[in-house]
C-alpha positions as a printed Julia matrix, in Angstrom:
292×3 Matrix{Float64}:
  28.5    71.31  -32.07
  26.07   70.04  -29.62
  23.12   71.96  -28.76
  22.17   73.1   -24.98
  19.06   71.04  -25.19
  20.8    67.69  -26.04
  23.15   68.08  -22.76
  20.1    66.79  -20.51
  19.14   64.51  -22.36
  22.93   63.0   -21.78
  22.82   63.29  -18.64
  19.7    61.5   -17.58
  20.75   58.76  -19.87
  24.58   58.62  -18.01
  22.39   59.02  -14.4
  19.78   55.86  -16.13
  23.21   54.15  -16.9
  24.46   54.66  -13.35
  20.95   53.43  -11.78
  21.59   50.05  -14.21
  18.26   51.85  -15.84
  17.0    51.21  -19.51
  20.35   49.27  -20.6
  19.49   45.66  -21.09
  21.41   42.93  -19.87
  22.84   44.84  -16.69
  21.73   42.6   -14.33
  22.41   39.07  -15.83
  25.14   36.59  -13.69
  27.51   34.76  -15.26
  27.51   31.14  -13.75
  30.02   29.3   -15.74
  33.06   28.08  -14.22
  34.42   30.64  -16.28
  33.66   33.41  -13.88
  35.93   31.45  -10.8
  34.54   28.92   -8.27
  35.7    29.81   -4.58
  37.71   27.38   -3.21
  35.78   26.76   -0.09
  32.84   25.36   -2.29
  34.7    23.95   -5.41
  37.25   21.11   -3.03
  34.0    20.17   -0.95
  31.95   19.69   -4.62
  34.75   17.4    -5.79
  34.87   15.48   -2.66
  31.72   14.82   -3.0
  31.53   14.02   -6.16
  34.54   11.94   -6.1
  32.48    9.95   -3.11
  29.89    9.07   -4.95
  31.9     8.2    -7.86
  34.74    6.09   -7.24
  32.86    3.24   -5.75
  31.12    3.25   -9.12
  34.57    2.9   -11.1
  36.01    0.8    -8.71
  32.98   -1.57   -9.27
  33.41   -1.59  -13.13
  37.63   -1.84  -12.79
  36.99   -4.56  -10.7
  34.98   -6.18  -12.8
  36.24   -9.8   -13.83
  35.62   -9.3   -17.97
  36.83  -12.29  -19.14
  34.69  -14.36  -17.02
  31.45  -12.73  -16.97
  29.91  -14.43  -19.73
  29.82  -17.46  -17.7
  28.93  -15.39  -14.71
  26.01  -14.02  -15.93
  24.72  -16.97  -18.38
  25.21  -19.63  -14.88
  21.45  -20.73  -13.82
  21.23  -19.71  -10.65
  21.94  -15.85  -12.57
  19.15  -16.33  -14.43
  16.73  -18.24  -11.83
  17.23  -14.7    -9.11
  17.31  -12.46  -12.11
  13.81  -13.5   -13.45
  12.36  -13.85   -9.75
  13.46  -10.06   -9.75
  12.06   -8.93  -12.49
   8.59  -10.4   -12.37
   8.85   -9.43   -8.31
   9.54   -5.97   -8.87
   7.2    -5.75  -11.72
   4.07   -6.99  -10.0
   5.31   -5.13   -6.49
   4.47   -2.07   -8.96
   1.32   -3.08  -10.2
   0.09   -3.41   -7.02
   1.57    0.2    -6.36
  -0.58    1.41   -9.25
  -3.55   -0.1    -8.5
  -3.49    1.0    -4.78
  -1.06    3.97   -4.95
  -2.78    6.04   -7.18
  -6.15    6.43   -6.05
  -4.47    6.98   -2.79
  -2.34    9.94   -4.19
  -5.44   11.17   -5.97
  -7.59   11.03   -2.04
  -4.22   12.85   -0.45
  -4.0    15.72   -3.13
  -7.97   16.54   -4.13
 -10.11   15.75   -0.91
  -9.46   17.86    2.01
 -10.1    15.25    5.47
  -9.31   15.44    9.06
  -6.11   14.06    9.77
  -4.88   14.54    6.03
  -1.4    15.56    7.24
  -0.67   12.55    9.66
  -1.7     9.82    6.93
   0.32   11.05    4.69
   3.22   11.04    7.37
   1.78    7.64    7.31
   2.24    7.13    3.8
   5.91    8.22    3.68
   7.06    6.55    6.88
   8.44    3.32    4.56
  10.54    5.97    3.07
  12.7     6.77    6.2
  12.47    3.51    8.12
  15.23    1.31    8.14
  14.16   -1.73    5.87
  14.86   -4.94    8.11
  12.09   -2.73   10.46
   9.6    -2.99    7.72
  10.31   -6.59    7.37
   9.53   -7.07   10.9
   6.33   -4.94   10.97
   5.55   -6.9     7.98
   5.6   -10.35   10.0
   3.89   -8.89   12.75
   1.05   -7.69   10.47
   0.93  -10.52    7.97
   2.69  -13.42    9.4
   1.17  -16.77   10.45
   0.65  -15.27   13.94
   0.68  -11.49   12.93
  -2.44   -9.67   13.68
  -4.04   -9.78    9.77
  -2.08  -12.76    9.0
  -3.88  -15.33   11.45
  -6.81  -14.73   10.12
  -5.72  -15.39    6.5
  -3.92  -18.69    7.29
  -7.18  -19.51    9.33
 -10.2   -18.65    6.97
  -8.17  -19.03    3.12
  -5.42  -20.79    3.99
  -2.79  -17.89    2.71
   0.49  -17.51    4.15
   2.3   -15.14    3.14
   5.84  -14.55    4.51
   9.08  -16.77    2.97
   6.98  -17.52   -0.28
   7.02  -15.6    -3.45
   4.11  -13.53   -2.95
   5.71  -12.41    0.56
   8.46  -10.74   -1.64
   6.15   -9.09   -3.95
   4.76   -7.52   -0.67
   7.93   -6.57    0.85
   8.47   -4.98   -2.1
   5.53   -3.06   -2.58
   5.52   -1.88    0.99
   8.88   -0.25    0.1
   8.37    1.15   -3.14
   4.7     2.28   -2.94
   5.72    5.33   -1.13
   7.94    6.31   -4.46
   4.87    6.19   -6.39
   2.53    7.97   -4.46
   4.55   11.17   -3.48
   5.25   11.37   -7.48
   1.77   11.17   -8.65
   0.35   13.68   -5.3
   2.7    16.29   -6.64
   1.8    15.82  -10.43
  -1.91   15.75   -9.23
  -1.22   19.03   -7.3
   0.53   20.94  -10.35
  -2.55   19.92  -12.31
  -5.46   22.29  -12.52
  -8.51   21.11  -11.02
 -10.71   22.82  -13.15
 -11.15   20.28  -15.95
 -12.13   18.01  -13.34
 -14.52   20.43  -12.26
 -15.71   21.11  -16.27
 -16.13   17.68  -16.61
 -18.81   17.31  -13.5
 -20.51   20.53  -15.08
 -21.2    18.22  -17.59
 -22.79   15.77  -15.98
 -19.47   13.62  -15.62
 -19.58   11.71  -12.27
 -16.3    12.29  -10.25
 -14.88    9.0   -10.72
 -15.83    9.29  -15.14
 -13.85   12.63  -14.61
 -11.08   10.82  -12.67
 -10.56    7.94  -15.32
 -10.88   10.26  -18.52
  -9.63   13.85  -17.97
  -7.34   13.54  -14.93
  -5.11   10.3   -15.41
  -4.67   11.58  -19.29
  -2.97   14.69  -17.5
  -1.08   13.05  -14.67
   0.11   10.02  -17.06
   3.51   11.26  -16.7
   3.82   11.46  -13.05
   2.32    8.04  -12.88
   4.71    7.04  -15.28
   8.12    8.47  -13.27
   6.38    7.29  -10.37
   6.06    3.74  -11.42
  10.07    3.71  -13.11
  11.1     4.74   -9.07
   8.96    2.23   -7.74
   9.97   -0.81   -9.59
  13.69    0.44   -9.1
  13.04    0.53   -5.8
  11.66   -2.91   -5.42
  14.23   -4.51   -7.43
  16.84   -3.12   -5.45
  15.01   -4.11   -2.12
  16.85   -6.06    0.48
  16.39   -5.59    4.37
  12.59   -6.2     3.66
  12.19   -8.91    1.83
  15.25  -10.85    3.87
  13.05  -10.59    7.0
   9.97  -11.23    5.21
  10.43  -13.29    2.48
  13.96  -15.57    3.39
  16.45  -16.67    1.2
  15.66  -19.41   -0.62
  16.98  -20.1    -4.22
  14.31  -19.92   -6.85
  11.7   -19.12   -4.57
  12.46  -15.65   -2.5
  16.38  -14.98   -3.72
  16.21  -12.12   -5.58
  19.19  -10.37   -7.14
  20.36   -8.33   -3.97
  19.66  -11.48   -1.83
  22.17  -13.25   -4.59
  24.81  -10.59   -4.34
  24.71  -10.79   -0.53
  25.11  -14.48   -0.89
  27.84  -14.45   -3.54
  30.03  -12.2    -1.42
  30.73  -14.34    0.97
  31.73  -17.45   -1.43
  32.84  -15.83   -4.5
  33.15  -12.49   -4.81
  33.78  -12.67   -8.54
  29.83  -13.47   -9.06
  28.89  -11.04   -6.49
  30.52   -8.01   -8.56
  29.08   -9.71  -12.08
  25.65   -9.68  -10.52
  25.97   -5.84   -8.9
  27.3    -5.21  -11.97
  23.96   -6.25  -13.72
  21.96   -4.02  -11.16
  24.18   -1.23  -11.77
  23.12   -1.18  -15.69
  19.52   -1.72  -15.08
  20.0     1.37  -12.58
  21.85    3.18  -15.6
  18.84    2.43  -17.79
  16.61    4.21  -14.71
  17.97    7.28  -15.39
  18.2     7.31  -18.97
  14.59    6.58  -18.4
  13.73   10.07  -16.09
  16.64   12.37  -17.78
  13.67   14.0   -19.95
  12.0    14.82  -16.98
  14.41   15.44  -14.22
  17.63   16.42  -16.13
  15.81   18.84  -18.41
  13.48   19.95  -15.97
  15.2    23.32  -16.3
């Protein structure tokens, strides 16, 4: 039999229940698909995933297999993949060695003006590439406003030569790079910098040996979407750089070419970018994928 004093204590704990009180696990949400995706949000999901999807498997079903061996082994495969790779690669080099200490000035010194340079900095990301290419001749051409004076006093032209490429391409992808290091160097904690100068560290000894040890990743991620970036660039280096086989083609420039005179090549040499794009991701899954 229950005694009178117990009946309160009931009670509070049904009115605690009621409230969603001391009874764990009350107020966890069941995301799975298992719970029921309204239809308004699951068909747009699918279209969209189906967008982005279906040119992908249309690119692989269309693939010619039994002759892309002899696509991909012909020289002139070969000749714009290499000029890609050691483009893209130096493009981010130059990225690192310019990008970073420019991230670092954006995210730990506090200057008039901050805000519109690093508009500044980001603009490559939203214009249209063939405009690049043309600010790029304007700056650095024979007759551009930087370029006279290097065809005049060294003798350096860049544009439609090899090294106009790896500038296109840095111009581009440098952008990439910075934004991933600012927001690494942001996250980090600025006191070990500061512990470091306490002890007699100068800023830049405190830079080179407690802050790029912390940031390595986001330099790291950074440089992977830079030199992705740059080997997928186009509209830049096009209006920069030219076309020419062996000196500016690079493997977009290739594909573009290909298309019009055999498509067959053109979808073995996508094909190509589309693994070394696979291999970008596998690359970033441990940071972005599991991020969670």
């Amino acid at each position: 039999m229950t005694s009178p004093t117990d009946a309160p204590d009931k009670s509070a704990a049904g009115a605690d229940t009621l409230r969603g009180g001391p009874r764990r696990g009350r107020g966890r949400v069941r995301t799975g698909l298992g719970r029921g995706v309204p239809l308004p949000l699951l068909v747009p999901a699918l279209l969209g995933l189906a967008f982005l999807v279906l040119p992908l498997i249309a690119l692989l079903v269309r693939t010619p297999w039994h002759s892309l061996p002899d696509q991909l082994t012909s020289p002139e495969v070969w000749q714009a993949l290499k000029l890609s790779l050691l483009c893209a690669t130096a493009a981010t080099a130059v990225s690192l060695v310019i990008g970073v200490p420019l991230a670092w000035l954006l995210a730990r010194v506090e200057f008039p003006g901050r805000g519109l340079v690093r508009a500044l900095v980001t603009l490559p990301l939203v214009l249209p590439p063939v405009v690049g290419g043309v600010a790029l001749l304007m700056a650095l051409g024979r007759n551009g406003i930087v370029g006279q004076w290097l065809d005049a006093w060294f003798g350096i032209t860049l544009p439609f030569t090899t090294t106009g490429v790896v500038v296109a391409e840095a111009f581009v992808a440098m952008p990439f790079l910075v934004i991933s290091v600012e927001g690494t160097l942001r996250a980090a904690d600025p006191r070990y910098e500061e512990a470091a100068a306490t002890l007699g560290a100068s800023r830049f000894t405190a830079f080179r040996r407690v802050t790029l040890p912390l940031i390595a990743p986001g330099i790291a991620a950074g440089a992977v979407l830079a030199w992705a970036r740059a080997l997928g660039e186009f509209g830049a280096t096009i209006t920069f750089a030219g076309n020419f086989p062996g000196r500016t083609q690079t493997m977009p420039l290739a594909v573009y070419l290909a298309l019009q005179s055999d498509p067959e090549a053109a979808i073995a040499l996508s094909l190509v970018l589309l693994a070394v794009s696979v291999a970008v991701l596998a690359g970033l899954r441990d940071r972005w994928m599991t991020a969670s």
